[in-house]
N, C-alpha and C positions, 0 to 999 in steps of 0.2 A: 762840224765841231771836232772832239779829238776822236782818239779808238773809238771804233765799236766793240761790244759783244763780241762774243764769238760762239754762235749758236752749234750745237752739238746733238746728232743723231745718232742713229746706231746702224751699222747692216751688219747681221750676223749680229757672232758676240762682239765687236770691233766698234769703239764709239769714233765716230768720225764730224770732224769739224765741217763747217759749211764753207771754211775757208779754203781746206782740204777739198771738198767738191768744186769749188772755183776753182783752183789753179787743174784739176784736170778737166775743169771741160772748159776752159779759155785754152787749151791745148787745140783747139779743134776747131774751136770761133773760125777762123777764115775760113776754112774749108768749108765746114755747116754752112757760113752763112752764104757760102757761094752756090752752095745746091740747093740753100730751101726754096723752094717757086714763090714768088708774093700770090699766092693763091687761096686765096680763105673761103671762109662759109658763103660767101655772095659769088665765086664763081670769077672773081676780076681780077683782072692782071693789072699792073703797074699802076699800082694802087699810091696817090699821093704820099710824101711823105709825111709823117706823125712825127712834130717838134717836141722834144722832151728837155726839161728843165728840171736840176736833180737841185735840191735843198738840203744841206747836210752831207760833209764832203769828207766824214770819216772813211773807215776800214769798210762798214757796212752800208757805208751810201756809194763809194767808190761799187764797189759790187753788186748794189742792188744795179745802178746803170749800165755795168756791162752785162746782168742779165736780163735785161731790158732791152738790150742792144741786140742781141742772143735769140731772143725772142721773136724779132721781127726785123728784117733787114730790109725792111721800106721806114725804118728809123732814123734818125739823127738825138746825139746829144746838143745843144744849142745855147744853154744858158748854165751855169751856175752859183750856187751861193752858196756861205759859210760864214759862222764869225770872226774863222783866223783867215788873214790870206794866204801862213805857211801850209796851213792844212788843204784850203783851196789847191793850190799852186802844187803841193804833192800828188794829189788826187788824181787832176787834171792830167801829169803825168803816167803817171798810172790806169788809167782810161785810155788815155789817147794809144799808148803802146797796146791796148787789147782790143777796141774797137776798131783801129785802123780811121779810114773814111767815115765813118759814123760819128768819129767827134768833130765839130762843127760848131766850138766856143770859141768867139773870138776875144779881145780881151775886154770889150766894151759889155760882153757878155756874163763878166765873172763881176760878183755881189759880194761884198764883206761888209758884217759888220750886224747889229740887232737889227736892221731893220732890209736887210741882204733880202729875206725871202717876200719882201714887199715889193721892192724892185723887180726881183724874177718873175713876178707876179703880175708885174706890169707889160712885161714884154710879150711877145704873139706867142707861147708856148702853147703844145696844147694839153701836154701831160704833166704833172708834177709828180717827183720821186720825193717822200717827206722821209728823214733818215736822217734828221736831226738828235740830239736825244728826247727821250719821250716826254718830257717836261712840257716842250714846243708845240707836241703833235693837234691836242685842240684846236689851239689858238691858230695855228698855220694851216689845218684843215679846213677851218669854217672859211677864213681868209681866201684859201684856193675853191670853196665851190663858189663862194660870192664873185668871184673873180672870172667863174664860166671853166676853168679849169679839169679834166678830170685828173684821179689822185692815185697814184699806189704809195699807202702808209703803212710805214714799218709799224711793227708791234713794240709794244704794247702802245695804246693809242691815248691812252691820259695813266695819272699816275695817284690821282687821287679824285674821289668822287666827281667834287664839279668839272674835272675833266671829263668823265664818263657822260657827264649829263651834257655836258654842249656836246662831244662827238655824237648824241643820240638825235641831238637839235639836228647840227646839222645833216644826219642821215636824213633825216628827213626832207630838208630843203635841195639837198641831191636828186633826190628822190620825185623832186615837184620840178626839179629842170631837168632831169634826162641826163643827170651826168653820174659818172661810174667813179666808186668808192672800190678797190683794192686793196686786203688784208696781206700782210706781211707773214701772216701765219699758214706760212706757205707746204704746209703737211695737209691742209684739206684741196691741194693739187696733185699731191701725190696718187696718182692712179692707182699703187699695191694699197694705201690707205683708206683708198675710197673703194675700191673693192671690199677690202676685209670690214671696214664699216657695215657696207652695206648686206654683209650677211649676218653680223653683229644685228642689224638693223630687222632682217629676214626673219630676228628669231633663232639664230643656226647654236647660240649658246642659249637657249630658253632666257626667263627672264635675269636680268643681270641682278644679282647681287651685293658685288665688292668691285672697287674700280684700286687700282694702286698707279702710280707715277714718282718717277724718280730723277733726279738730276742734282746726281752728286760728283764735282769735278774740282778738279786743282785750281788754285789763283789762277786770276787776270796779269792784265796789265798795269801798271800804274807809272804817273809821272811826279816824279820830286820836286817842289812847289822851286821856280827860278826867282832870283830879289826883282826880279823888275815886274812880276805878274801880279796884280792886286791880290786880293780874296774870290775876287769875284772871278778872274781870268784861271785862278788856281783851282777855283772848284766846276769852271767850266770845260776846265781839259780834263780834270781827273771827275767827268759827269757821273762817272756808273758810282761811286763809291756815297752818292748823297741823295737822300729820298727824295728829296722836289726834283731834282734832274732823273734819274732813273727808275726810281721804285724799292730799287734792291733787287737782290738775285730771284726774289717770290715772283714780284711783277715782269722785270725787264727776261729773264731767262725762261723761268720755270711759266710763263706763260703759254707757250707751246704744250706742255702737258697737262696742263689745266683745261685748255682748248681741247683736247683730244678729250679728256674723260667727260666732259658736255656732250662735243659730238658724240659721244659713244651712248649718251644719255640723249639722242637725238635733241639737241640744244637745250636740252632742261638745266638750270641752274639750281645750287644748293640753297639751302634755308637756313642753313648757318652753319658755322663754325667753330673750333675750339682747336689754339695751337699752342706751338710753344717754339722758342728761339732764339740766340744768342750769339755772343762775339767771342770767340775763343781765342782764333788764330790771327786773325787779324786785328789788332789790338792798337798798332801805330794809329798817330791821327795822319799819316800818307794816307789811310785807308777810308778819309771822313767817318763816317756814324752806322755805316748799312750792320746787318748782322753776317753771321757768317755760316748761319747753319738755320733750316728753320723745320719744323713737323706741324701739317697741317692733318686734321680731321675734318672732311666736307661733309655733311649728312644731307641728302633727297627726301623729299618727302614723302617717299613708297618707302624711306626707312635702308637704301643703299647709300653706305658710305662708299667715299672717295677719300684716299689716303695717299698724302705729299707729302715729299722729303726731297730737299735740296741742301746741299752745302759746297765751298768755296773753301776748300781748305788743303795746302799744298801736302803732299804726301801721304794723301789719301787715296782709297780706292773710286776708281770713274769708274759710275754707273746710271747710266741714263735710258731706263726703259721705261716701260707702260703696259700694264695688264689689265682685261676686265673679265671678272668672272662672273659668270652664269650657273644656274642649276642644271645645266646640262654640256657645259665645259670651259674652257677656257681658253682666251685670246691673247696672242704674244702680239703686241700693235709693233713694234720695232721688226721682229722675223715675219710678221704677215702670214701669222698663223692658227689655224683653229685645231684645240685637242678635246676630245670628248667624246661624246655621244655621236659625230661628225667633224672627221678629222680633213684639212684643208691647209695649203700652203702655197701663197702666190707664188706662180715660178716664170712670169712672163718678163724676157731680156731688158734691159734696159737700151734704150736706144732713139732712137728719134718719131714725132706723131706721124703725118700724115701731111702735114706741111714741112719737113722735114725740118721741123723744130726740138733741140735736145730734150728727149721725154723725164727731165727732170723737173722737180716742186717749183725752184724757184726761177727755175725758165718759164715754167706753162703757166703760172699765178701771170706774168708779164704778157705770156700768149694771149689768155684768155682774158687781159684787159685791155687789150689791143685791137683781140677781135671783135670786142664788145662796142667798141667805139666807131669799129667799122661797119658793124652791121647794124648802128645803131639800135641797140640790145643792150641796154645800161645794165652793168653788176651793182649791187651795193650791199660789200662784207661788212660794213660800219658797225652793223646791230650786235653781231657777232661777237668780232672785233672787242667790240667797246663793253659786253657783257661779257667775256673770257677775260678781259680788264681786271674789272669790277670783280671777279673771284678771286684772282689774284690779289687785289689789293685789300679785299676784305681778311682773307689768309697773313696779309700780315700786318692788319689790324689786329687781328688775335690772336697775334704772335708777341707783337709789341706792347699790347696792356696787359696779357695773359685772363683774360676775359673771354669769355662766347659772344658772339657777333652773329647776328641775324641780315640775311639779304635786305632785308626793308631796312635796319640803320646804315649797312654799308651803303647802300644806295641812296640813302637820305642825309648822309654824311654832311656833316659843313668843314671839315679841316680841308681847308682850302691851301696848299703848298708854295705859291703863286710872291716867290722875294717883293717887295715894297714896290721897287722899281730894278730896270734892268741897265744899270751903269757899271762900269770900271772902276769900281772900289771896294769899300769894307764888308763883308758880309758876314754874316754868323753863320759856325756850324752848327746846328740843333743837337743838341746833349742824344748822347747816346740809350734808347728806349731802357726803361727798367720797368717789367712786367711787375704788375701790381701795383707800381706808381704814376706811370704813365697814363693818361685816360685816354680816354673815345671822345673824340670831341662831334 
């Protein structure tokens, strides 16, 4: 489709884009991929290659594929799709310059159009990349396990409840063929993450307390609607800026940090919430209906809150951490460190595994779906995944009624986001949320 996101981490005090981590470690692609051994957990060498077909040919579908590519260089890219073919036809450029001989689309191979990811789907692929916007991601998941498929799906995996409930469906039927479900939420790969969890986990800050997250950064992108683009082709390239396409900045971004204060709560989710959030600076209708600023209260049922703050507003200050505090000290999750009663700081280099694959998040999520498929050892992050959704979108359920919101109504929701039909014409934009008028439906 069009742009992606552009997800934002931290090292140090330095917030760094994910796009920023791609252009330097596509620095290095050929070389890596000339040294890593095709050697995995079974011990085999020249191991068949795994046919990959990408679905959704933005900025971050372009990228998920060459770190996919990255990942295993017993790969090929081979098929894919999109509903523009400028976007397609960019993409594909931009791949093929990174991958080298790993792209392997020929043009009988490239899909355009609503029903693009049903074609790819028909072809011998054996992997699907979904990196569509998230509006798509149920409906194209269920589609690719029915299909024998396995998947690596970007986050956030639905955008409104009954998305949540079919990604859970189909976890399941994954689960009953032996095929692997791959989260996009690519920080529970993170080695310094999963360390410092796991002593978060040990105990190492006594029982947690207070969890905090934050993701507050300047404008996106946006494209100024051309006369020949319907409504519909307008609000499908400018996806992020309209709730049934993306979520808003709660869902499609701030999912990552939602994600973390779970894990940090060993997968426990909240019992409700109470927020607040609005449209200040982006105020054009270039900018659809999302908000631009949101403050979430998560409350656990031991009575530990989680507290989220995101905004989208140029000229302000970036700041994207995470903290969780304990009675006996406190965890910087962005520096991977522990202060307190037991003080600790990951300091292991950054550099390649053991199959000399690049020891980054969104290299190893791709490692480790790769391997899973060879060792026949099925992943499936779906559950996860699609319940770190569901926070998110409950958060700004209760941002945009200005109501408390309980797990059992978000999860039991029926506002279903889902346009009439999916044609080349009129659409409406949904009036912009006014808390206290706006209901729960």
């Amino acid at each position: 489709m069009s742009d992606q996101s552009e997800d934002h981490f931290t090292q140090g005090d330095n917030p760094v884009s994910r796009r920023t981590f791609l252009r330097e470690a596509s620095t290095a692609t050929a070389a890596g991929l000339a040294a890593a051994p095709a050697v995995w957990a079974d011990g085999g060498n020249n191991i068949d290659i795994l046919r990959v077909g990408l679905i959704g040919c933005g900025s971050r579908g372009s990228g998920a594929a060459v770190n996919a590519m990255q990942a295993d260089p017993n790969t090929q890219l081979v098929a894919m799709a999109d509903m523009f073919e400028d976007k397609l036809n960019s993409s594909a450029e931009r791949i093929k310059k990174s991958i080298g001989k790993q792209y392997a689309v020929d043009q009988s191979h490239k899909f355009v159009g609503f029903d693009a990811f049903e074609k790819l789907l028909s072809t011998n692929v054996d992997v699907v990349l979904l990196a569509t916007p998230p509006h798509f991601r149920p409906a194209h998941l269920k589609k690719a396990i029915e299909a024998g498929k396995h998947v690596f799906a970007e986050k956030p995996v639905a955008v409104d409840a009954p998305g949540v409930r079919s990604v859970l469906e189909t976890c399941q039927l994954a689960r009953q063929k032996r095929i692997s479900i791959m989260s996009g939420l690519m920080l529970r790969y993170s080695r310094a993450m999963q360390e410092t969890m796991s002593r978060i986990h040990e105990g190492q800050l006594g029982r947690i307390v207070t969890l905090q997250t934050n993701y507050n950064i300047n404008g996106l992108w946006s494209h100024p609607r051309k006369p020949e683009w319907s409504e519909m082709e307008w609000q499908l390239r400018n996806w992020y800026y309209f709730t049934w396409l993306s979520g808003g900045q709660l869902v499609e971004q701030h999912v990552h940090g939602l994600d973390l204060m779970s894990w940090a709560m060993q997968n426990e989710y909240p019992i409700k919430c109470f927020g607040l959030g609005g449209r200040q600076s982006r105020t054009d209708p270039l900018y659809g209906h999302i908000f631009d600023h949101h403050a979430i209260c998560y409350e656990y049922k031991g009575g530990q809150r989680a507290f989220a703050f995101c905004r989208q507003q140029d000229g302000t200050d970036i700041n994207t951490s995470q903290f969780v505090f304990g009675e006996k000290g406190t965890a910087n999750l962005n520096r991977n460190t522990l202060s307190g009663a037991k003080t600790w700081r990951y300091s292991r280099a950054r550099g390649r595994d053991k199959n000399g694959v690049q020891d980054l998040p969104y290299v190893q999520e791709h490692a480790a779906l790769f391997q899973s498929i060879r060792t026949d050892t099925p992943i499936c992050n779906g559950e996860y995944a699609a319940n770190s959704s569901l926070m998110a979108i409950m958060g700004r359920m209760a941002s945009f009624t200005g109501k408390s919101i309980t797990w059992e109504q978000a999860r039991n929701s029926k506002e279903d986001l889902t346009p009439a039909e999916y044609t080349f014409g009129p659409l409406n934009v949904a009036p912009v949320a006014l808390p206290g008028k706006t209901q729960f439906l």
